[in-house]
N, C-alpha and C positions, 0 to 999 in steps of 0.2 A: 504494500500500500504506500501509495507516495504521500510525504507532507503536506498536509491541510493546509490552505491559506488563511493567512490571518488578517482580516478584512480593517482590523480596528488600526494596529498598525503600518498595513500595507507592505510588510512584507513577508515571504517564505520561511519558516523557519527551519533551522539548519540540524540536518542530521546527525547525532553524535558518532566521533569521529575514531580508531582507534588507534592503541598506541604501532605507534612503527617497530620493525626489528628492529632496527639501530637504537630508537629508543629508549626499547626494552632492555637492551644491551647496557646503554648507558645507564640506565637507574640500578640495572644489577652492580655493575663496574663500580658504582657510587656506593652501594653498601657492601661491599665486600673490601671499600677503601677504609671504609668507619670501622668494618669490624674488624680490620687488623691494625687498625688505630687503639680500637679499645681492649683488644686482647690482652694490649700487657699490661695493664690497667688494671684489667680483671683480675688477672692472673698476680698482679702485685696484692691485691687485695684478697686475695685466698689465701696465699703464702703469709700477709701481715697476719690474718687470723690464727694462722698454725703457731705465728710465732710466739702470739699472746695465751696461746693454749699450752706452747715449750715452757711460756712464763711460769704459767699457775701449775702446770708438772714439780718446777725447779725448787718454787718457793714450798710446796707441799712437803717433797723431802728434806727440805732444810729445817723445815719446824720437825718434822723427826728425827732429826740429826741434834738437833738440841734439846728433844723431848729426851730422849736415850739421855745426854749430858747431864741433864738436871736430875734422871735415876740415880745417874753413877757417880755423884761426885762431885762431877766436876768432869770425868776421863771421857774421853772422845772415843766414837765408834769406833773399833778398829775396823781396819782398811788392808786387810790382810790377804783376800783371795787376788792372788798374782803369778802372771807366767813370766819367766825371765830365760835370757839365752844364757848358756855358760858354754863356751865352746860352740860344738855342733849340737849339744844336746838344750834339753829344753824344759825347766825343772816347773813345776806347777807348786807352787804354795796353796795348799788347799786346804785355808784353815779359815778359824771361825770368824764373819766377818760382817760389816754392813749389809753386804749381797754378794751371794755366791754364784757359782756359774761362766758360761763361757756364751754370750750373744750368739758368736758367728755360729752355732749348731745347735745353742738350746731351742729344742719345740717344744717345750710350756716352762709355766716361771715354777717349777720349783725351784731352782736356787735363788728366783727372789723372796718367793715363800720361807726359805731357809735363812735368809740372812736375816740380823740385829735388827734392824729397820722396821721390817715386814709388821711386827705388831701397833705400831705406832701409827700405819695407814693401809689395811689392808685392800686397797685398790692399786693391783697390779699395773694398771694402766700411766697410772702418774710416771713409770718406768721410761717407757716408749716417746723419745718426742714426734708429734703428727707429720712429721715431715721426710721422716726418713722414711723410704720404702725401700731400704734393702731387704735381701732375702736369708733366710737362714740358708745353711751349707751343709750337706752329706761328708762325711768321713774324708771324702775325695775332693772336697773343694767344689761338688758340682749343687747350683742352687735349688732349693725348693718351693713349691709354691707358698711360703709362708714366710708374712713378715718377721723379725725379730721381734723381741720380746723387750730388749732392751737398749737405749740409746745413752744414757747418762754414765760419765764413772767421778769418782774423788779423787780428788789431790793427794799423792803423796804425800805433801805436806802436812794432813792431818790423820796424825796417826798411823802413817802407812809403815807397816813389819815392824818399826821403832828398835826394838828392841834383842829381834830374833839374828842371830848369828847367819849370815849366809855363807851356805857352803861354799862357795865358788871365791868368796872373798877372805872367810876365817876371820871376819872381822862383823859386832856388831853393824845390820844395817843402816844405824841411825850417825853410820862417821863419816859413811859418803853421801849420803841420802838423809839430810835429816829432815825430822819430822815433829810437830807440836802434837803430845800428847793428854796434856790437859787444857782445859779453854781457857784456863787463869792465864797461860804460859803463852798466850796468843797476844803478844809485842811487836813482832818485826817478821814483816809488815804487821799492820795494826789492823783488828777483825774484820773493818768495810772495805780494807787493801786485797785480806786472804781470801780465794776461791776457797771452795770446798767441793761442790760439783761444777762438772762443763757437760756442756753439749759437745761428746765426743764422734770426729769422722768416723765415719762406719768403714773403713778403709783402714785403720789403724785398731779398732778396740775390738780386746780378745779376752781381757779380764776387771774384773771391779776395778782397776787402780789405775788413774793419770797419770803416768811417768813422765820427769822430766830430765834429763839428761844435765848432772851438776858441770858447773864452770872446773871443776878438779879430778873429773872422770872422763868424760869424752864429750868435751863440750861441742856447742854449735850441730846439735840432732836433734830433729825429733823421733821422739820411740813414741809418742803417742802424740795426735793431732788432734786439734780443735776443728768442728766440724764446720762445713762450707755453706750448709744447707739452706741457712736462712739469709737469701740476698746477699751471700758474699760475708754469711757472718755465724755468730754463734751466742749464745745465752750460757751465763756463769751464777752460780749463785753464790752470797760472797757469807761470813760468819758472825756478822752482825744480823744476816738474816733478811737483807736484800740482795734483790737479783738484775743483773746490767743484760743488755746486749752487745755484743763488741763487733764492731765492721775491723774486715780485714782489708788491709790495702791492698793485697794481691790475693790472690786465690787461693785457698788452702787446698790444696790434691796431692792427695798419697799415692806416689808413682813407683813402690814398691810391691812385688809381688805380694799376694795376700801371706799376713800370718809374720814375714817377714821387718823389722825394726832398722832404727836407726838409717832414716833417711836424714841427709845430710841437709843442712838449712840453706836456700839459696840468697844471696845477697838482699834481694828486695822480697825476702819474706823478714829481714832478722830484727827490725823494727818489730813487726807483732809475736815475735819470737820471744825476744824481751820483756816487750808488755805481760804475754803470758808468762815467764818466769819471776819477772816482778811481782806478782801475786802469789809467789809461794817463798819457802823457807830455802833461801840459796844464797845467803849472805857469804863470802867468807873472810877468816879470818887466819891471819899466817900459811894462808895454801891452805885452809880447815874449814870445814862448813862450821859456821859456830852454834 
């Protein structure tokens, strides 16, 4: 049927008209320009949420970290399950501790179940920060469909072996490696300076415990890395009982075969290298940890 005339007006009215291919083309080309505009927008804003969810993980464990304290004394969790190389071999301290277990292959938390912590908040979850999706590992290194159980470990510096003789040194741990054993005795750095937990690479962590590599042992490595996950950065929680984010100026990435330590620190990592050993017990004194 053709348009009707319109007598009042005096003219045709005109038939709608539609869109052309090119058109069509162009309005798709235009939203597909916006929506990789706002992708990382997005996606900044998912990743912020995870981080704030790493937060409320960080600071949960830290109030159990000083709930435990306040039971004992004064004495700090021990920080004792730890793997170390001696040689070719590779000795497991598998002793009693804040949380036990080995991430890269545990499939369920009993060794968070197991460790000092666990009665102070028993939600497992506080474990895991939301961001990491690596995978647990079979016997052979090969991955399985299962995220890990856990992303966080301690500092050394609080409490870690302290006191236990290491075979491979014959020497108390606490002469090359020292560590603050009661909270009274947390001076240098002073409690908002000390970490206690990190958000640990999942490329590096194989047991409860942050190592740091002393100025009087084999300086300039890290055996254990700070994770990358969040924007180029990571979440600490310190012993006063707040928790920072810290941006890395360069990238954190563990370029070492899994399992394997002591990657050597590259020049424009050694600024946050520092940072992070500024926050633990590495002073020395006459060539001595004091």
């Amino acid at each position: 049927m053709s348009p009707q005339f319109d007598s009042a007006k005096g003219v045709r009215p005109r038939a709608a008209r539609a869109f052309t291919l090119i058109e069509l083309l162009v309005v798709i080309a235009v939203i597909a320009i916006l929506g990789a505009l706002l992708l990382p927008a997005l996606s900044g804003a998912k990743e912020q949420g995870r981080k704030i969810n790493c937060f409320s993980n960080l600071k949960q464990l830290q109030v159990c970290w000083e709930l435990y304290a306040d039971d004992y004394g004064g004495t700090l969790p021990p920080n004792d399950d730890v793997s170390a190389s001696a040689g070719t071999a590779v000795l497991n301290f598998n002793q009693t501790s804040w949380c036990q277990g080995w991430p890269r292959t545990d499939t369920n938390t009993a060794g968070i179940q197991a460790g000092l912590l666990f009665p102070y908040n028993s939600q497992t979850a506080i474990y895991h920060c939301p961001s990491d999706v690596s995978l647990v590992q079979d016997a052979n290194g090969n991955p399985l469909p299962l995220l890990r159980t856990r992303s966080y470990n301690m500092s050394q510096s609080v409490n870690g072996l302290g006191l236990m003789i290491d075979p491979d040194m014959g020497t108390n741990v606490d002469v090359y490696q020292p560590c603050f054993m009661k909270i009274s005795a947390i001076t240098n750095p002073q409690p908002s300076r000390l970490f206690v937990f990190i958000d640990e690479n999942e490329g590096t962590i194989t047991d409860a415990q942050f190592g740091y590599s002393m100025p009087n042992y084999t300086p300039g490595e890290w055996w254990d890395m700070p994770s990358n996950r969040h924007l180029q950065g990571a979440n600490l929680s310190f012993a006063d009982g707040h928790v920072e984010y810290w941006h890395w100026l360069v990238p954190m990435l563990d370029l070492l075969p899994p399992g394997q330590i002591g990657q050597q620190v590259p020049p424009q990592q050694l600024p946050d290298y520092n940072r992070v050993g500024g926050a633990m017990r590495i002073k020395l004194v006459d060539g001595f940890p004091d």
